[in-house]
C-alpha positions in Angstrom: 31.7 103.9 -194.7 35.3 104.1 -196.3 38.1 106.5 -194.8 37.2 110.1 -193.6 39.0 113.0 -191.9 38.1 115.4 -189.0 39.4 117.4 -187.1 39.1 118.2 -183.0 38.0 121.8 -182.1 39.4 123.7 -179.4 38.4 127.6 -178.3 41.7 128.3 -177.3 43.5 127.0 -180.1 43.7 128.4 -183.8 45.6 124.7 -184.7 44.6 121.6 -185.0 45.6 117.5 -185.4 44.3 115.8 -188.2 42.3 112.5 -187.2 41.4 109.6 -189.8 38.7 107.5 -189.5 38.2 104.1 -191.1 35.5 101.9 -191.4 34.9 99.4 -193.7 32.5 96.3 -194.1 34.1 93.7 -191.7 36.5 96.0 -190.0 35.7 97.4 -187.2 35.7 101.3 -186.9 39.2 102.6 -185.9 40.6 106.0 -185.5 43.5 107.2 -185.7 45.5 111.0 -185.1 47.3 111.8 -188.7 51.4 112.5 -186.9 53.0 115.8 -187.9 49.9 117.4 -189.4 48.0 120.4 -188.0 45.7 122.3 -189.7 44.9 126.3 -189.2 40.7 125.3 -188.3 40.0 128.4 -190.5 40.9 126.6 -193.8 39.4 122.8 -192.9 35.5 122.6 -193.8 33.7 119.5 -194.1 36.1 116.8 -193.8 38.5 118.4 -195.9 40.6 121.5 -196.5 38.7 124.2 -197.9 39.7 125.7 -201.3 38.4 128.4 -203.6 39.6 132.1 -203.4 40.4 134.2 -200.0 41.5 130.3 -198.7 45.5 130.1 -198.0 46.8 127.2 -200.2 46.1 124.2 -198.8 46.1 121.8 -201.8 49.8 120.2 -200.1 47.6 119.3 -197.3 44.8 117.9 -199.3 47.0 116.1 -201.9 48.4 114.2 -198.3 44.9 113.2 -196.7 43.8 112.2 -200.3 46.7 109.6 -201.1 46.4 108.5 -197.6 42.5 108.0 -198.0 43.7 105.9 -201.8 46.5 103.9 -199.8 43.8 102.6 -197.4 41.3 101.9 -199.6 43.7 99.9 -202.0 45.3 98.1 -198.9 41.7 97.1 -198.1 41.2 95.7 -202.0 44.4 94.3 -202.3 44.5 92.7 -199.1 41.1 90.9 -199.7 41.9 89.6 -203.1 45.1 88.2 -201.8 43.9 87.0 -198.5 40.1 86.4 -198.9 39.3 88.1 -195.2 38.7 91.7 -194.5 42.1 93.4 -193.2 41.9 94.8 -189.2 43.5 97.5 -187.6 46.7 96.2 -186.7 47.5 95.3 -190.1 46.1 98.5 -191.4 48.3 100.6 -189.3 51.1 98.2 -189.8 50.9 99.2 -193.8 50.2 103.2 -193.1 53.4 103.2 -190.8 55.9 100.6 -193.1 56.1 103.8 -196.2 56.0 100.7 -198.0 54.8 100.9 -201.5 51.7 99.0 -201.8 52.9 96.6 -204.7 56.2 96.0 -203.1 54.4 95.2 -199.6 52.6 91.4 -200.1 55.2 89.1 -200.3 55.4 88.0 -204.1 53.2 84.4 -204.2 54.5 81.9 -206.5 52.4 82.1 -210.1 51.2 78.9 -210.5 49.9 77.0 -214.0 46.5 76.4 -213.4 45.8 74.1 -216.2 49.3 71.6 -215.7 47.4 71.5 -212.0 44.4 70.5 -213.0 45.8 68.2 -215.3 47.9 66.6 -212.7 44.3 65.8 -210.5 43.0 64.2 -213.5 46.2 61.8 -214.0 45.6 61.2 -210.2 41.9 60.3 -210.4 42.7 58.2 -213.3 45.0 56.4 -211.6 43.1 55.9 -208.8 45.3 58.1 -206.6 42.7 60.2 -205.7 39.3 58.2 -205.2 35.4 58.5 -205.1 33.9 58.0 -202.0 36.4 54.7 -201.9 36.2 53.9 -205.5 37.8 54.7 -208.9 36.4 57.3 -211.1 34.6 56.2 -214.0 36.5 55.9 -217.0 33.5 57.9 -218.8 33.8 60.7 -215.9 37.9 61.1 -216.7 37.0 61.2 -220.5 34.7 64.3 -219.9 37.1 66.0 -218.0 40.1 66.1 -220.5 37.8 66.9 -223.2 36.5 69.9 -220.9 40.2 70.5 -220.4 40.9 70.5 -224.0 38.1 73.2 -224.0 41.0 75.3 -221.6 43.3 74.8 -224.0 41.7 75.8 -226.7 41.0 79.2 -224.9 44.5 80.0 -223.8 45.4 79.5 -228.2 42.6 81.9 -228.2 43.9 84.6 -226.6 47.5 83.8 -227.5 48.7 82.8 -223.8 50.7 79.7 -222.9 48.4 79.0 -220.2 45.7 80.1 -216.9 47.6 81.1 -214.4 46.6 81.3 -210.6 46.3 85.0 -211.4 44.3 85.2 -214.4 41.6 82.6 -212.8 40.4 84.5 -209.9 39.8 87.4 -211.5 35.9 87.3 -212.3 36.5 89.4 -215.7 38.8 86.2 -216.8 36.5 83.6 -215.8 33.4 85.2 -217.6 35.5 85.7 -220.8 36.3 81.5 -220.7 32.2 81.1 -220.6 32.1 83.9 -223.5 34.8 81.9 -225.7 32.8 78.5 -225.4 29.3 80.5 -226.0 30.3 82.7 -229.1 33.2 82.0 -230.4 32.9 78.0 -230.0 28.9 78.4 -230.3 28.3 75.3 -227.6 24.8 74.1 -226.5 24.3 76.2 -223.0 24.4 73.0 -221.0 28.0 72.3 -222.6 29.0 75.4 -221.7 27.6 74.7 -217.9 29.5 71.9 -217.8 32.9 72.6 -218.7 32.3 75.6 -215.9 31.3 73.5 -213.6 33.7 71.2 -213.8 36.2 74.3 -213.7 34.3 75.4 -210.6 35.3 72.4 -209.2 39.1 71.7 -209.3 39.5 75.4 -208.9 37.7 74.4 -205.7 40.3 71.8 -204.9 43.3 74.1 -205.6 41.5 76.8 -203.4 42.1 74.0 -200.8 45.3 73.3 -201.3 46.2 76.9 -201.1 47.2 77.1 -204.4 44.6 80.5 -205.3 43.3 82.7 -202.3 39.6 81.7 -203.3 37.6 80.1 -205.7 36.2 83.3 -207.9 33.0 80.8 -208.8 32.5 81.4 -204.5 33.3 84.8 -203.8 31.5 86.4 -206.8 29.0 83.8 -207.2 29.1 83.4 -210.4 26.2 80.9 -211.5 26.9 78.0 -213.8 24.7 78.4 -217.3 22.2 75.8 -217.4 18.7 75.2 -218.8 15.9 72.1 -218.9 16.6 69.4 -221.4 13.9 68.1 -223.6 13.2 64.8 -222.3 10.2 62.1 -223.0 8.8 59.4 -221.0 7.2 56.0 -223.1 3.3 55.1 -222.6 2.2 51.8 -221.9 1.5 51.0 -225.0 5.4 52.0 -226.4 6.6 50.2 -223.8 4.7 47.0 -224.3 5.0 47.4 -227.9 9.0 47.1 -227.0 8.9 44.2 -225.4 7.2 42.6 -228.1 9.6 43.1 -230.5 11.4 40.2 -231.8 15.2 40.5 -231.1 16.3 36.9 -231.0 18.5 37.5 -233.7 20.6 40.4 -232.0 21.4 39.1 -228.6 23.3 42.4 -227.6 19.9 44.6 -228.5 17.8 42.0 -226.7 19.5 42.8 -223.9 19.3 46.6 -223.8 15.8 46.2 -224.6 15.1 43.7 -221.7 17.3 46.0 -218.8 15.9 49.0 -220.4 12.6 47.9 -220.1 13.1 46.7 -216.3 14.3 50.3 -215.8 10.7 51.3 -217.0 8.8 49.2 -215.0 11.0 50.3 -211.7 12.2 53.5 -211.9 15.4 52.9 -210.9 18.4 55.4 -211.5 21.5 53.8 -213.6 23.7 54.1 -210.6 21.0 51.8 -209.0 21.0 49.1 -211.3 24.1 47.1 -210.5 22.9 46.7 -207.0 19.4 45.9 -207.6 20.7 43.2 -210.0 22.6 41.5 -207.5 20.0 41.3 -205.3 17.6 38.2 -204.9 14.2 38.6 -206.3 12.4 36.5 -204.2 9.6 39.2 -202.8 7.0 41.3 -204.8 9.1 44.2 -203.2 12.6 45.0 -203.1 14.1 47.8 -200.9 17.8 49.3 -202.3 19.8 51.9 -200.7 20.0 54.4 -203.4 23.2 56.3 -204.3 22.2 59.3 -204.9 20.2 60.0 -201.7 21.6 57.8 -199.4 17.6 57.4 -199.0 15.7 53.7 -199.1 13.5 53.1 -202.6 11.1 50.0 -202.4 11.0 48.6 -206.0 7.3 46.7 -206.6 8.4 43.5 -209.3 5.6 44.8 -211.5 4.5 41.6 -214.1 6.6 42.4 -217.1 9.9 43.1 -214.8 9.1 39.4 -212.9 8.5 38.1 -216.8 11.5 39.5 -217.7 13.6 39.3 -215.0 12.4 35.1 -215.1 14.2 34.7 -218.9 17.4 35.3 -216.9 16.5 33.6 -214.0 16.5 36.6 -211.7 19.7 38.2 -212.2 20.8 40.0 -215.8 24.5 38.2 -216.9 26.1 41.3 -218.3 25.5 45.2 -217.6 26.8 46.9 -220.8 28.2 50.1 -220.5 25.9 53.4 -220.7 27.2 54.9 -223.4 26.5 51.9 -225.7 23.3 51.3 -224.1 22.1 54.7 -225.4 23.1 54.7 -228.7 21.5 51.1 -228.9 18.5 52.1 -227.1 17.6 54.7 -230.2 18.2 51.6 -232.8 15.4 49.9 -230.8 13.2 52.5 -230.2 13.3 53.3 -234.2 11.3 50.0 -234.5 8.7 52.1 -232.4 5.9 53.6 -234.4 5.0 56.1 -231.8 8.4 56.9 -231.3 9.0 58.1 -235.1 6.7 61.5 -234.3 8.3 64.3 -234.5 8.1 66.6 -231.5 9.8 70.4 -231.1 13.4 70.6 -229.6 14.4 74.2 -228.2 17.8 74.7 -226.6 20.3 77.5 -226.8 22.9 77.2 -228.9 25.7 79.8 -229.7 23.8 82.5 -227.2 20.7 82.1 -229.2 17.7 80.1 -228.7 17.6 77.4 -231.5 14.4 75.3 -232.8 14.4 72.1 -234.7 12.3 68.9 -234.5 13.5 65.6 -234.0 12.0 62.4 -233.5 11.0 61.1 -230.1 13.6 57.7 -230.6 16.4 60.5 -231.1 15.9 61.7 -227.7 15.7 58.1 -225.7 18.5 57.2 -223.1 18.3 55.5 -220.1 17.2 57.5 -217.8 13.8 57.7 -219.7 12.9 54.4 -218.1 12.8 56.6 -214.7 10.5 59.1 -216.2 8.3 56.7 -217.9 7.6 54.5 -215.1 6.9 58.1 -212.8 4.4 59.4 -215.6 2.3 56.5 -216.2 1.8 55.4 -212.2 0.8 59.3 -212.3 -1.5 58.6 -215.4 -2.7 55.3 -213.9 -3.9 57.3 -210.8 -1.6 56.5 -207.9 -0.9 59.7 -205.5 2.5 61.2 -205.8 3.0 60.4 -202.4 2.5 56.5 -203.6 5.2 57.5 -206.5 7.6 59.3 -204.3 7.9 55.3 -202.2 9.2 54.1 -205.2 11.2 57.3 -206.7 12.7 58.2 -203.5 12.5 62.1 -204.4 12.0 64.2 -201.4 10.1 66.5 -202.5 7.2 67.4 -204.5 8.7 69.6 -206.8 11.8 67.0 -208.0 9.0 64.9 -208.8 7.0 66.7 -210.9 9.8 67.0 -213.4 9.5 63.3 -214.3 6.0 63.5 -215.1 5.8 63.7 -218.5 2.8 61.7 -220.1 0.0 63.4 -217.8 -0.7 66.7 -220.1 -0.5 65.2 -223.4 -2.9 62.4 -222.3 -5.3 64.9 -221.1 -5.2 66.9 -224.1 -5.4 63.6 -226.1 -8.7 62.2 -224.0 -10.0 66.0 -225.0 -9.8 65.1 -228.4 -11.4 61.6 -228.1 -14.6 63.6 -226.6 -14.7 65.8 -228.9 -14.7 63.3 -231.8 -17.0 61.6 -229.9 -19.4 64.3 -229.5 -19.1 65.6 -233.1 -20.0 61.7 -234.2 -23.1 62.0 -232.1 -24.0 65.1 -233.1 -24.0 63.9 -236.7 -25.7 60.3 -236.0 -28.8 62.5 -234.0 -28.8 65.5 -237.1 
């Protein structure tokens, strides 16, 4: 594998050519007959001249096959960098015959500033130039990606350069020192870091397309975007009718979180889901949505609190607030929750290290705990996952078992019960 040298032996002749033989992965084997060289076959050994005492100097000969071998070689390097495809043989023996230089050979490609590009898709998602799937991008969705390439910035002050240009960013070196920068020197949560690289990973995507880099480095040296489990809960029964018997008349905007949160815990629908299932007429026990995310169909039972519920506003909610303010809200309301005031463990890595803290359970509610809880407790209640994967549309096993959440801790929890109950037993009979 790589360039070698050889040489043809005759009986008759005390001379010979020099032959070169090149071979690397993706390019066919090719030989080739060195011109003007011949060798006395006394002084070649081994694929190379020989060399050591009683051997006629041969180091000009050597010093030829060995910058040939380096000229190949880089060609090979430099030509996949640029071109993201093996080189073949024409082009090979194009470069060995040009006594071009290798820098000087590749045309010079215009250096381009990554991050004005990148900036530019973002004005043109924003604007609605560029669409999703036929719609705008969400204004939430733009915000993230200026603040991630505020992040860039930030980087390029770092390391005292104006900017990332379409030179620096495929090298893998360069793209690993961004992730480095936001894990020690800005100390980010791992999942931050993931997904300012990710969201690099994908314009640089985009720009590969537009043939503005020769590849996306994320691609070609698969570089993995950092990423770890989030703690999440799921509500109990009991926390979740405990909710909805909270008195909220007085706040109308909290009452109404509480009410489409709740829904979202008796049907396990995603966010993205909620807009359509809204707008659709309740009049069966089940409803069937196309969901978003899957493109797959989710049957949605109208369990009794979501028809109760869904009855106060006469089967079709009057305002969807945004998801950012239905989160924060969502941890006012579920303060009022005694259960949710426990404190439970919180690991994540922070910095590069793994970091511990508690928090209470109400500090970790958003919406998409409704999804979980309504998954954990049909588990808990005793229907199959196959039952729970109708209404969840997952498609497989293990996607679902990350939403169950409740099934453990209740276990552990009935444990205790029959241990107390034993022990109270044990003393009434003593």
């Amino acid at each position: 594998m790589g360039v070698s040298f050889y040489i043809k032996p005759s009986q008759k002749n005390p001379t010979s050519s020099v032959h070169c033989s090149v071979k690397f992965n993706g390019v066919e084997r090719f030989v080739f007959r060195i011109p003007d060289l011949t060798v006395n076959k006394k002084d070649w050994g081994k694929g190379r001249m020989k060399s050591g005492r009683g051997v006629n100097n041969s180091s000009t000969v050597q010093r030829l096959l060995d910058k040939l071998r380096n000229n190949i070689e880089e060609f090979n390097r430099e030509f996949w960098i640029l071109k993201n495809r093996r080189p073949q043989r024409e082009e090979i023996m194009k470069y060995i015959t040009s006594n071009v230089e290798l820098k000087d050979y590749f045309p010079t490609k215009k250096v381009s500033d990554i991050l004005l590009l990148i900036e530019k898709i973002i004005d043109n998602r924003k604007t609605g130039k560029i669409l999703n799937q036929g719609k705008l991008f969400k204004p939430y969705t733009i915000r993230n990606y200026k603040t991630h390439l505020n992040k860039l910035k930030e980087f390029c002050t770092y390391k005292q350069q104006k900017t990332i240009t379409s030179t620096d960013v495929i090298k893998k070196e360069f793209i690993y020192s961004i992730e480095n920068y936001l894990t020690i020197n800005l100390e980010k949560h791992l999942n931050t870091v993931g997904q300012v690289m990710k969201t690099l990973k994908s314009f640089l995507e985009i720009l590969y397309s537009q043939d503005i880099i020769p590849f996306n480095p994320f691609r070609k040296y698969k570089i993995p975007i950092p990423r770890e489990e989030s703690v999440t809960i799921a509500l109990y029964e009991d926390e979740i009718d405990e909710m909805y018997n909270l008195d909220l008349s007085e706040n109308k905007t909290l009452e109404l979180i509480r009410d489409q949160f709740l829904v979202l815990c008796w049907t396990g629908l995603r966010i993205s889901d909620f807009k359509s299932f809204n707008d659709i007429p309740k009049d069966q026990s089940v409803i069937t949505i196309n969901t978003k995310k899957t493109h797959q169909n989710s049957s949605i039972p109208i369990f009794p609190m979501t028809k109760t519920i869904l009855d106060k506003y006469n089967g079709h909610f009057p305002k969807l607030l945004s998801e950012q303010k239905m989160n924060y809200n969502l941890k006012i309301i579920g303060k009022m929750i005694s259960g949710l005031n426990r404190s439970v463990e919180v690991s994540y890595t922070k910095g590069g290290k793994r970091v511990k803290e508690f928090k209470k359970r109400y500090e970790l509610l958003s919406l998409h705990v409704g999804r979980r809880s309504l998954i954990s407790n049909l588990v808990s209640f005793g229907f199959s996952d196959r039952d729970c994967m109708l209404i969840s549309s997952h498609r497989t096993q293990k996607n679902l078992d990350k939403y169950v959440k409740n099934t453990s801790e209740n276990t552990l929890e009935m444990m205790i019960e029959k241990v107390k109950e034993r022990q109270k037993n044990k003393n009434t009979n003593g």
